[in-house]
C-alpha positions in Angstrom: 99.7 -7.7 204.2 99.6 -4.1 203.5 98.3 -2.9 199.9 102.1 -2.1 198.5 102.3 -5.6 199.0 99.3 -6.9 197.4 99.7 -4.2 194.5 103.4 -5.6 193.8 104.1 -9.0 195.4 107.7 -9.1 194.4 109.9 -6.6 196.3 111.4 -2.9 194.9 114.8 -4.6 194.4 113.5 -7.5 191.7 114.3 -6.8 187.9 111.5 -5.1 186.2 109.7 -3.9 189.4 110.7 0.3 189.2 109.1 -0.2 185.7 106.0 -1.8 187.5 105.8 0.7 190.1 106.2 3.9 187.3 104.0 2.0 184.7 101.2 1.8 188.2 101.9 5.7 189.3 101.4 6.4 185.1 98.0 4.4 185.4 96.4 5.9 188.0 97.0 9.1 186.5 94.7 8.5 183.9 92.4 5.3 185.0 89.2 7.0 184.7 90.3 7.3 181.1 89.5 3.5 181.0 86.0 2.0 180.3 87.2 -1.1 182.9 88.7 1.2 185.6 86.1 0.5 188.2 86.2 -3.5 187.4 90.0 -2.4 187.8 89.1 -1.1 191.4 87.0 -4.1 192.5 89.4 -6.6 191.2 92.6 -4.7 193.1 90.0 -4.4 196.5 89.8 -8.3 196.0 93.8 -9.0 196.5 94.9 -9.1 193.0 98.1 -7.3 192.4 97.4 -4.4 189.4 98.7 -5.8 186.2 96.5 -9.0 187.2 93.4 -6.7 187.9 94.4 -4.2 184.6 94.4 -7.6 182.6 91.3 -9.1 183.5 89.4 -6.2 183.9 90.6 -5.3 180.3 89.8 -8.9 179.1 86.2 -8.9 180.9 85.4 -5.5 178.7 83.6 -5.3 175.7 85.6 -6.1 172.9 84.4 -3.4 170.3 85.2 -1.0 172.9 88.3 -1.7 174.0 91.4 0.4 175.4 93.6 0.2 174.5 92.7 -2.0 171.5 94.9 -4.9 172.1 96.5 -7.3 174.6 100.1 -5.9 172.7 99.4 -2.2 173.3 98.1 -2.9 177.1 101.1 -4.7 177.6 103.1 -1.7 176.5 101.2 1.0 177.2 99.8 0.4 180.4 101.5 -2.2 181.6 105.2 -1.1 181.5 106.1 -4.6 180.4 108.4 -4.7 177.2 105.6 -7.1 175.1 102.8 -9.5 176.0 104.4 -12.6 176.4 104.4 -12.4 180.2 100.5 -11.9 180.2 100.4 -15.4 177.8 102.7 -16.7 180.6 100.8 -15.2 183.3 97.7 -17.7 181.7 99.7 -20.3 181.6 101.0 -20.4 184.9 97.7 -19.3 186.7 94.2 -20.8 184.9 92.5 -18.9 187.9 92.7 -16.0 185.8 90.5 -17.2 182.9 88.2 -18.3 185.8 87.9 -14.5 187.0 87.8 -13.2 183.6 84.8 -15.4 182.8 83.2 -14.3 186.4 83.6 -10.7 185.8 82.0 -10.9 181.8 79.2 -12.5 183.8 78.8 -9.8 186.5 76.9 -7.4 184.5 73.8 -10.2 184.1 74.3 -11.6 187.3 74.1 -8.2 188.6 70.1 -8.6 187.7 69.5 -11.6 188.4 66.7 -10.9 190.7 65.1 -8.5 188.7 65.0 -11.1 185.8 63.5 -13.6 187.6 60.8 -11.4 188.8 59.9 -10.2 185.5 60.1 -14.4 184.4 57.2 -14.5 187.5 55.1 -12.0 186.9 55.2 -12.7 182.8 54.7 -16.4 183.2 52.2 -15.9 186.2 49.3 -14.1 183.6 47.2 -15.9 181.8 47.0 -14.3 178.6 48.0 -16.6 176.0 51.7 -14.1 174.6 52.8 -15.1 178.1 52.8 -18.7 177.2 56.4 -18.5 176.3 57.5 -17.4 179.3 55.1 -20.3 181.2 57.2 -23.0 179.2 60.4 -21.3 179.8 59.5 -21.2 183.7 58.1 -24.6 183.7 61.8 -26.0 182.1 64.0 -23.9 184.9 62.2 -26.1 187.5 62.0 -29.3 186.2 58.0 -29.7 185.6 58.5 -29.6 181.6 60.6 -30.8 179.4 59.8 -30.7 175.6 59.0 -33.6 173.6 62.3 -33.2 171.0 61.8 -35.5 167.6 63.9 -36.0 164.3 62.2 -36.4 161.2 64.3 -38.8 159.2 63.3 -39.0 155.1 64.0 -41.4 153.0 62.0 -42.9 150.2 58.9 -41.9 150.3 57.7 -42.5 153.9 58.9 -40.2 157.2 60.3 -42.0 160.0 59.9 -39.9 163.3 62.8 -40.4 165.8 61.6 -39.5 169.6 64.8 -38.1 171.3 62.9 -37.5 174.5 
């Protein structure tokens, strides 16, 4: 499959496609303008055609920071489509894209995973008693701990203690 392929899986001659192809040439022109554009560029290096990559690439990025600022003006503006009701029928028709969108907000954390783990170690691993936080939290990832969780009920004028454990 060669990458005009992947970038536009329907063919020149299909309604709506020179408007793809202009609204793509228009994008590239600019991209680094974008906060997402290199989520953009990993999404389009993973086989999904640009509009798909601009939208969830888009969707994964901070919402305060945003461009363009909605789903309405990405549609239009970068896009090329006429509104954004084929992106709510893209979602419709393809859940996998929630699925990536969820992946690639998580990327940033994942991204450090290692590192946070380490630091987890090395925090939990000392002894002095402001580390015993991180000893509990460490001791809950693998299984050894788990907290004693109780309710205190009141009524009248004794406490009844529920053990949810």
């Amino acid at each position: 499959m060669t990458d005009e392929e992947l970038l536009f899986p329907a063919g020149p001659s299909v309604p709506g496609q020179a408007e793809s192809r202009r609204a793509y040439h228009q994008l590239l022109a600019q991209l680094d303008e974008y906060p997402w554009w290199q989520d953009y560029r990993e999404l389009v290096q993973r086989g999904w055609d640009w509009r798909k990559a601009v939208l969830i690439a888009w969707e994964s990025s901070p919402v305060k920071s945003r461009a363009p600022a909605t789903q309405e003006e990405l549609a239009t503006q970068v896009l090329g489509l006429t509104s954004d009701r084929v992106i709510a029928k893209w979602r419709k028709q393809q859940p996998e894209l929630e699925e990536e969108i969820t992946r690639m907000q998580a990327a940033p954390l994942l991204r450090h995973r290692r590192e946070i783990y380490d630091a987890l170690v090395a925090s939990a691993a000392d002894p002095d008693p402001k580390s015993h936080a991180d000893r509990k939290l460490a001791l809950e990832m693998l299984g050894d701990y788990r907290p004693r969780q109780t309710t205190q009920l009141e009524g009248g004028n004794t406490p009844v203690v529920v053990d949810t454990t």
